[in-house]
ChimeraX commands (.cxc) that place a marker at each C-alpha (Angstrom):
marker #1 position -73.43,-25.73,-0.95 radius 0.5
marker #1 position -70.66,-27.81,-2.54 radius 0.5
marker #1 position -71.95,-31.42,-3.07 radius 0.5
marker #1 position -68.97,-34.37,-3.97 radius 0.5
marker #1 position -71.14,-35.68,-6.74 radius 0.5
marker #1 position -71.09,-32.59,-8.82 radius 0.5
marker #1 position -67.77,-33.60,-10.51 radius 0.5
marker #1 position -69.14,-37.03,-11.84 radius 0.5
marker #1 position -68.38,-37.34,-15.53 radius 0.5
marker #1 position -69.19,-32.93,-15.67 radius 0.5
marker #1 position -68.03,-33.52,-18.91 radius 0.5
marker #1 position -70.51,-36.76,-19.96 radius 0.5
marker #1 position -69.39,-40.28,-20.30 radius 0.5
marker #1 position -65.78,-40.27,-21.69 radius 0.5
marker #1 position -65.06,-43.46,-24.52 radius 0.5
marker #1 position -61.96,-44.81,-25.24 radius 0.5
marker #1 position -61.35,-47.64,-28.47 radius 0.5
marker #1 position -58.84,-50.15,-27.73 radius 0.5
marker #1 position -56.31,-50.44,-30.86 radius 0.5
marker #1 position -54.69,-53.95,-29.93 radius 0.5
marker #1 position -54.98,-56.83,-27.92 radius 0.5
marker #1 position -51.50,-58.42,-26.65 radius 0.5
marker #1 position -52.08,-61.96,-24.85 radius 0.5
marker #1 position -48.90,-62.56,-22.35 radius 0.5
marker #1 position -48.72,-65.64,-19.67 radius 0.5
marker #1 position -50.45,-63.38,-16.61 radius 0.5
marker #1 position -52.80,-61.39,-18.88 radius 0.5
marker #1 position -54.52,-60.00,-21.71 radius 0.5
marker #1 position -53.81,-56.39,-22.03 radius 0.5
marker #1 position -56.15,-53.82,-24.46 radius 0.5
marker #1 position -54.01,-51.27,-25.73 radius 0.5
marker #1 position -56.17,-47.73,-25.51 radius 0.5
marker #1 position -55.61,-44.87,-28.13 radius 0.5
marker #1 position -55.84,-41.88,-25.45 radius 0.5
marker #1 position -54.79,-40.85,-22.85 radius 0.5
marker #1 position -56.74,-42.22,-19.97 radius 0.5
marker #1 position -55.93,-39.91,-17.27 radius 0.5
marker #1 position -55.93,-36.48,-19.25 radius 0.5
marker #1 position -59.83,-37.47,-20.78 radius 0.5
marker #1 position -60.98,-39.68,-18.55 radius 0.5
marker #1 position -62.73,-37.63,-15.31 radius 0.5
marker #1 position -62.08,-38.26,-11.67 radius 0.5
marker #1 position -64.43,-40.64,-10.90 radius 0.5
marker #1 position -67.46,-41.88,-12.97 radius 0.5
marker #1 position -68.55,-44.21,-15.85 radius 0.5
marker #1 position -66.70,-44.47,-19.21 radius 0.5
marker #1 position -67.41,-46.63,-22.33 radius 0.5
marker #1 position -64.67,-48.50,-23.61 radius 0.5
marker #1 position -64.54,-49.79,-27.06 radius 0.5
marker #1 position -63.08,-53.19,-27.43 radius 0.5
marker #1 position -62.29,-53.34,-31.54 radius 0.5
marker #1 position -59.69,-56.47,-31.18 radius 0.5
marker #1 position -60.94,-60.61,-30.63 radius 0.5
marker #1 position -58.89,-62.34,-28.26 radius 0.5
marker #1 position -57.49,-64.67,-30.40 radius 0.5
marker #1 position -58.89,-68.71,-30.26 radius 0.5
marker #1 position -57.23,-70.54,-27.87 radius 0.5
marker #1 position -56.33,-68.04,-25.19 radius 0.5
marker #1 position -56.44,-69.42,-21.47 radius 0.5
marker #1 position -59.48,-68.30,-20.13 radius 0.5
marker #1 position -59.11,-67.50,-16.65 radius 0.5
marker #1 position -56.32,-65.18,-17.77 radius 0.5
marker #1 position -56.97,-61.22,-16.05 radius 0.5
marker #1 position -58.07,-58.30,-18.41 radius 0.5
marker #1 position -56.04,-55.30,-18.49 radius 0.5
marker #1 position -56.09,-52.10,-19.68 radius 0.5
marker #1 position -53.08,-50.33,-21.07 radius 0.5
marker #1 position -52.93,-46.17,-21.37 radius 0.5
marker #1 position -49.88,-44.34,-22.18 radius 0.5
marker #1 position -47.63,-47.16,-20.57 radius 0.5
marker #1 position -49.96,-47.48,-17.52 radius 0.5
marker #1 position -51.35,-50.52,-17.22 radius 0.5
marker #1 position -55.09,-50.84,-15.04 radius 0.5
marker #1 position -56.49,-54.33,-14.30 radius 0.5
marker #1 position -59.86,-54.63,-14.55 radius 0.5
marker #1 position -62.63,-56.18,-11.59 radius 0.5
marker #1 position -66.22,-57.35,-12.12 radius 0.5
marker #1 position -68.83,-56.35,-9.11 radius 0.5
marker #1 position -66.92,-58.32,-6.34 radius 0.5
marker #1 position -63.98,-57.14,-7.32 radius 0.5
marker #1 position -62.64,-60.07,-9.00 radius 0.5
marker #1 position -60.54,-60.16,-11.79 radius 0.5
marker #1 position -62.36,-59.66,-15.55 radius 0.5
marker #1 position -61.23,-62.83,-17.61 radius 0.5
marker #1 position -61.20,-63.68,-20.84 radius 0.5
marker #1 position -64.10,-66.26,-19.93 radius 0.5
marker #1 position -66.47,-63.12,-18.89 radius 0.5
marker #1 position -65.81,-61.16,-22.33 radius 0.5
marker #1 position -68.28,-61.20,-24.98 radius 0.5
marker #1 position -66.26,-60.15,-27.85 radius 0.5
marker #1 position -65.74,-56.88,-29.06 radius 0.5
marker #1 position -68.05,-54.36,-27.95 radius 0.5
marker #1 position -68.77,-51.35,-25.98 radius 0.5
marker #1 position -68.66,-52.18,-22.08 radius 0.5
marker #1 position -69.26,-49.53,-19.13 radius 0.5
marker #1 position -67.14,-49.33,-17.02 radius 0.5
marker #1 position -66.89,-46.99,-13.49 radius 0.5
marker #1 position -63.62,-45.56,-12.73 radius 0.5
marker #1 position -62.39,-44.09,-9.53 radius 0.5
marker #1 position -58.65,-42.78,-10.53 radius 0.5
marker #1 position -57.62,-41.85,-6.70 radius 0.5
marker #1 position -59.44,-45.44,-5.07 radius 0.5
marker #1 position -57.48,-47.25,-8.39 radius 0.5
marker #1 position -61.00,-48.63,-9.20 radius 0.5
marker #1 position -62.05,-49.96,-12.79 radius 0.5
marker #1 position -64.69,-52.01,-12.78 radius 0.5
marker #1 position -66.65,-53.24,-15.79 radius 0.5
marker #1 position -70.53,-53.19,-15.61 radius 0.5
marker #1 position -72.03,-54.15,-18.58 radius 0.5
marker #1 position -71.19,-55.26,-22.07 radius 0.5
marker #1 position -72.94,-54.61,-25.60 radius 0.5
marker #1 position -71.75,-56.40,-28.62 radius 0.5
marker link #1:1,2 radius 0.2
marker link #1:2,3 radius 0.2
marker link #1:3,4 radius 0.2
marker link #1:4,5 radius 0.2
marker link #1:5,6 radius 0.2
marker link #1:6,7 radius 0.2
marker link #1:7,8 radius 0.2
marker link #1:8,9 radius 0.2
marker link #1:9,10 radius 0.2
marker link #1:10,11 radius 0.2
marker link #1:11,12 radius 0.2
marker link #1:12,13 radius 0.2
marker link #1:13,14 radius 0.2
marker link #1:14,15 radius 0.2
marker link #1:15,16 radius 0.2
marker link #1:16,17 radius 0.2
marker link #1:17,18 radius 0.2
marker link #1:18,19 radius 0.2
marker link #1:19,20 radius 0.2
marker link #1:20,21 radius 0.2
marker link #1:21,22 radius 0.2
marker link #1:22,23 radius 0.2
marker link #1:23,24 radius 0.2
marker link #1:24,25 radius 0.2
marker link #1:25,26 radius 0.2
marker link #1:26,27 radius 0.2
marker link #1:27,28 radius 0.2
marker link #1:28,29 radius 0.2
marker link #1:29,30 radius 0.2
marker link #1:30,31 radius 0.2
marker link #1:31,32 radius 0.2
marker link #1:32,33 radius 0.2
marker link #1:33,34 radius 0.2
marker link #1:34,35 radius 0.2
marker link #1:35,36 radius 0.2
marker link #1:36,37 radius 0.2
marker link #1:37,38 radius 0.2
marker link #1:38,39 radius 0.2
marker link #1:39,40 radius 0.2
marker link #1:40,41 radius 0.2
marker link #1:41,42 radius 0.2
marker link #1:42,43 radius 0.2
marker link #1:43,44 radius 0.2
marker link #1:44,45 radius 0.2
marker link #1:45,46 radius 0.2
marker link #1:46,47 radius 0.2
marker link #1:47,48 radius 0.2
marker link #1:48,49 radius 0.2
marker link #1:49,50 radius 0.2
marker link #1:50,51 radius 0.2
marker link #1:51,52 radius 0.2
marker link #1:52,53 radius 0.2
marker link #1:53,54 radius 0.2
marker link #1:54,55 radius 0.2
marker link #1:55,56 radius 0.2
marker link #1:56,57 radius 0.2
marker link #1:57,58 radius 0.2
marker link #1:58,59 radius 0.2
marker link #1:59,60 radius 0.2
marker link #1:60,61 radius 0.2
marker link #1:61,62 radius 0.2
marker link #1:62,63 radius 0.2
marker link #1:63,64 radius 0.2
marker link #1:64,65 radius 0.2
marker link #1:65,66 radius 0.2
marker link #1:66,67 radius 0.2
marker link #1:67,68 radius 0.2
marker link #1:68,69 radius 0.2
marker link #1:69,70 radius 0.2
marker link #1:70,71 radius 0.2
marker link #1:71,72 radius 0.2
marker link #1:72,73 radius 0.2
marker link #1:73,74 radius 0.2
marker link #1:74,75 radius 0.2
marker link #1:75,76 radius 0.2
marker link #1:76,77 radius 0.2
marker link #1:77,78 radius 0.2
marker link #1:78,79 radius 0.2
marker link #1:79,80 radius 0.2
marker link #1:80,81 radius 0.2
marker link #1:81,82 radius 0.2
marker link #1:82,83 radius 0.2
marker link #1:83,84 radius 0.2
marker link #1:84,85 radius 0.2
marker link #1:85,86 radius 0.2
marker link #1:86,87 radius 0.2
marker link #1:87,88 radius 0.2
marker link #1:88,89 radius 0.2
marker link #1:89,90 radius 0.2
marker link #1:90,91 radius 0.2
marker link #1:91,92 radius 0.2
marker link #1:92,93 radius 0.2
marker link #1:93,94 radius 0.2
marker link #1:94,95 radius 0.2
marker link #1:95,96 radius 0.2
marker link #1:96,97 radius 0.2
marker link #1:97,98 radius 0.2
marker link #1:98,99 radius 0.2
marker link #1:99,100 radius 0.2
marker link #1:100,101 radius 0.2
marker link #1:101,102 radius 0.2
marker link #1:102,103 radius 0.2
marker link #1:103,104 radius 0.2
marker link #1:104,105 radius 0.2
marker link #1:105,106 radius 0.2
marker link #1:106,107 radius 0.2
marker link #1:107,108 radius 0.2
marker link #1:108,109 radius 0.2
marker link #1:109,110 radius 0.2
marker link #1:110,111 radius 0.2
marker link #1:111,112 radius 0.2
view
């Protein structure tokens, strides 16, 4: 019997480091080191390691972003509203769940 669930994160929890931060006038956008869609499974949770501060002074309703390979995801909270710079801790780890064909990324929690 073939179940849907069997391909959640087969291959554990995939994590991803962010390796700069660029703040524009729409956004703040994370710069990742891989490649998110060739690591990153289907559908499920991955940790994503946020090394760079938003720098002092950054608007604060301003949309997080995630940037892969020249791809650029935003990120939602539970109610799928945009992640802003108000609701991030710092750098960290944060879990996220990502659905690649529904174009879901939505953070869950936050260690730092």
């Amino acid at each position: 019997m073939w179940f849907a669930n069997n391909f959640v994160n087969r291959n554990g929890i995939a994590t991803l480091d962010s390796v700069g931060v660029n703040v524009g006038t729409d956004s703040v956008v994370f710069n990742l080191r891989t490649n998110f869609d060739r690591f990153v499974p289907y559908r499920g949770l991955i940790l994503v390691r946020l090394n760079e501060v938003i720098p002092t002074g950054t608007t604060t309703t301003l949309p997080i972003k995630l940037q892969m390979n020249g791809a650029t995801e935003n990120v939602t909270t539970y109610g799928g509203e945009n992640w802003t710079v108000a609701d991030v801790a710092g750098t960290g780890i944060y879990l996220m769940y990502y659905n690649r064909n529904a174009g879901i990324l939505q953070v869950l929690t936050g260690i730092n």
